[in-house]
N, C-alpha and C positions, 0 to 999 in steps of 0.2 A: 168766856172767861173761865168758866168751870172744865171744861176741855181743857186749857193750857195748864192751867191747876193740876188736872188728873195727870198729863203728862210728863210736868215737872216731879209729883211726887213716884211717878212709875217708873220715871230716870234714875231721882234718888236712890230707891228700891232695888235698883240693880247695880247701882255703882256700890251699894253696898254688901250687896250680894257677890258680885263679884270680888272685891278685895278680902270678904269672909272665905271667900273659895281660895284665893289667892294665897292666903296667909298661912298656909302648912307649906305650900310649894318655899314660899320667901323664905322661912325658918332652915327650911332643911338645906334650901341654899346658901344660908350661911351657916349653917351646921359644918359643911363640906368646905367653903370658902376657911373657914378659923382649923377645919382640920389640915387641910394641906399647907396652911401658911404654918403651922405647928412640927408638921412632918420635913419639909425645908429646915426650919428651926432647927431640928434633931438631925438633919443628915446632915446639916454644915457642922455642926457640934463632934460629932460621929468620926466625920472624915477628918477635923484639925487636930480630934484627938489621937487619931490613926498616926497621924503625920509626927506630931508630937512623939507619940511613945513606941512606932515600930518606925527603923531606920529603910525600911524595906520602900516604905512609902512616904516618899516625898519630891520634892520637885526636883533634886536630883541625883534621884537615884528611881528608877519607876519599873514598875515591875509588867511586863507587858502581861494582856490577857488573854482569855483562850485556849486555858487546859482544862476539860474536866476532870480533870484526877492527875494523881503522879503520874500513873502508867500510859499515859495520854500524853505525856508531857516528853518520858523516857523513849517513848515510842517516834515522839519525835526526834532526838537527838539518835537516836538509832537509826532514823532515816537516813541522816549528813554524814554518820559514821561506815553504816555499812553500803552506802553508791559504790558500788563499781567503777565507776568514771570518774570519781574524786579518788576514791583508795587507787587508782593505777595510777592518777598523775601525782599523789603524793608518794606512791616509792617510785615514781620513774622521773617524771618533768623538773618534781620540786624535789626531790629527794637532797641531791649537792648544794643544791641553792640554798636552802632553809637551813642545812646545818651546817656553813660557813657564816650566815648571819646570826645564827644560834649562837655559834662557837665565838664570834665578834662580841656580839654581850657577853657572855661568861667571862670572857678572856678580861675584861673591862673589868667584872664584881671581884674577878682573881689579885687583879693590879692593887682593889680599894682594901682587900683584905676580906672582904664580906663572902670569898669562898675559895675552897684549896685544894686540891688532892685529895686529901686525909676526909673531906667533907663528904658524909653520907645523901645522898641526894635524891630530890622526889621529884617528877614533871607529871603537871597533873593534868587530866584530858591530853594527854601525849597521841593519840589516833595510832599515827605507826612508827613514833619514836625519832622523831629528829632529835629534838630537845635530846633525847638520852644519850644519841650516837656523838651527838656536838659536844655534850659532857665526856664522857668517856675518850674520845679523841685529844682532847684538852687536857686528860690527864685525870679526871673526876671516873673513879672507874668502878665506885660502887654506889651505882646511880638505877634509877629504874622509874618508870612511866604507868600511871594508872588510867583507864579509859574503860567506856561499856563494855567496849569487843577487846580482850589479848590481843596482842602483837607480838609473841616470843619471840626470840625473846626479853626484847628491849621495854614489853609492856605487858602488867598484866592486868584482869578483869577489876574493875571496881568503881565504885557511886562516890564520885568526888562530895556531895552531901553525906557519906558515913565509910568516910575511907576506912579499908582493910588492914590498918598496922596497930599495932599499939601507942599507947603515950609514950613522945618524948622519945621517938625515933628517927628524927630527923634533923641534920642539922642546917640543912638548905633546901626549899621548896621552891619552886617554882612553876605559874601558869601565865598565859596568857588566853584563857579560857573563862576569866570572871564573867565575862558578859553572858554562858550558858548558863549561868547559874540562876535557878530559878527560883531559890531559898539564899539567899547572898550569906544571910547571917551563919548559915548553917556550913557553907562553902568555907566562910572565914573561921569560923571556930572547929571546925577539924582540920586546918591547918596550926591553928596555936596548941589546938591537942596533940597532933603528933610531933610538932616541931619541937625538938630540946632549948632549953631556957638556953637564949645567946643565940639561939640559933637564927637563920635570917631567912626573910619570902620574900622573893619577887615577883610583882604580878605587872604584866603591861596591859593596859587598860586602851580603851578611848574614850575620849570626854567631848570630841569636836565633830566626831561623828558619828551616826548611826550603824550599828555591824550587820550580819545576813541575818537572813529572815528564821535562821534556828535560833537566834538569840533570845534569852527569856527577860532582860534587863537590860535597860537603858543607860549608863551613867552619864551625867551631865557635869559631874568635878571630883573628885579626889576625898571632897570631906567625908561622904558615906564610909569610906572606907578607913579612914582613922577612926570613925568614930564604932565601927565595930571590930577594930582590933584592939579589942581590952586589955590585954597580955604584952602588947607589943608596943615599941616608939620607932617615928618616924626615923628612917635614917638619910633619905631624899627623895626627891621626887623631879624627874629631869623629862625633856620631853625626846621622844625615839622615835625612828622610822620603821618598825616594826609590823610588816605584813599587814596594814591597816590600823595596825593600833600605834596612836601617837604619844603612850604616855607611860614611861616606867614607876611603877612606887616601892619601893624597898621598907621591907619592918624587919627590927630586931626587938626577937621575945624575949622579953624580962624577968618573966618566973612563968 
């Protein structure tokens, strides 16, 4: 009897021993359990508020990742521009092709009034200058193309993010390059900075599909991009067969 006694109370003795031993380990793992459900808390909050107050980041308009730095980023677009085997088939293969479809939209914004002769004109990420040759043949003959690399002389050097003109120098812009842009806001507000009030942008977009692998930005609809043209109002929005891209949008700046 006294045996089982002893044994009962040396059982006791160590079940309570051990939940004493236990009981730092239990605390700390809920220490960690409330701090990660905490840290969730803060990156859901974090990210809706990202979404909320930069247009850069949301479900449609997404900024892909993968650069550590600008010059990381430039250095890739410096890739797609300066191939050798893209630059010969864009002045040899695509060379006529591209600026008689060029020349077929403009000739279209000429009809609508939204560009003429007299219109000073910007094509932005121009590479080796279709867009400027297709202006210029039309009748737009002081026209000119910005891109990393010159192409004299139909284009010359410069960072579509902090273009080389002054304000309010232009009265017709256009790209079909948004998707390179890896700063969208920054893309779109140096076109309302150099475009003259009244003056119009055309950008052709895609929205229904994904573009090549130098693209820095996804867009998924049209709104991102009303909603960072401050300066400017919709003037249509139609859809086009455009070298991959399915979607024109046209703004005219207001002041």
């Amino acid at each position: 009897m006294k045996t089982t006694q002893t044994k009962k109370r040396t059982l006791i003795k160590y079940l309570f021993l051990s939940l004493f031993l236990s009981l730092p380990l239990i605390l700390i793992l809920l220490y960690f359990h409330s701090q990660l459900r905490w840290t969730a808390r803060t990156t859901t909050t974090v990210s809706l508020q990202e979404k909320q107050n930069n247009p850069e980041s949301s479900d449609e308009l997404r900024i892909r990742p993968g650069y550590s730095s600008y010059e990381a980023y430039l250095q890739r677009q410096l890739n797609k521009t300066l191939n050798p085997k893209l630059r010969r088939i864009w002045t040899t293969r695509d060379w006529d092709r591209k600026i008689q479809v060029f020349s077929r939209f403009f000739e279209e914004l000429k009809v609508k009034n939204l560009l003429s002769n007299q219109s000073r004109a910007l094509c932005i990420g121009a590479r080796v200058g279709q867009e400027v040759e297709a202006l210029r043949r039309i009748g737009v003959s002081d026209s000119v193309g910005i891109d990393l690399v010159p192409y004299p002389p139909l284009v010359v050097k410069g960072d579509f993010h902090n273009q080389p003109f002054e304000n309010d120098t232009f009265e017709f812009e256009f790209s079909n390059v948004f998707d390179h842009a890896l700063y969208p806001d920054k893309f779109v507000g140096e076109i309302e900075r150099t475009l003259k009030p009244g003056g119009v942008c055309v950008l052709h977009v895609s929205v229904s599909r994904r573009a090549d692998k130098y693209s820095a930005n996804d867009l998924y609809s049209v709104k991102p991009l009303v909603k960072m043209f401050k300066r400017s109002e919709v003037v249509h929005v139609r859809t086009i067969d455009g070298f991959g891209l399915d979607t024109e949008v046209v703004f005219r700046k207001r002041w």
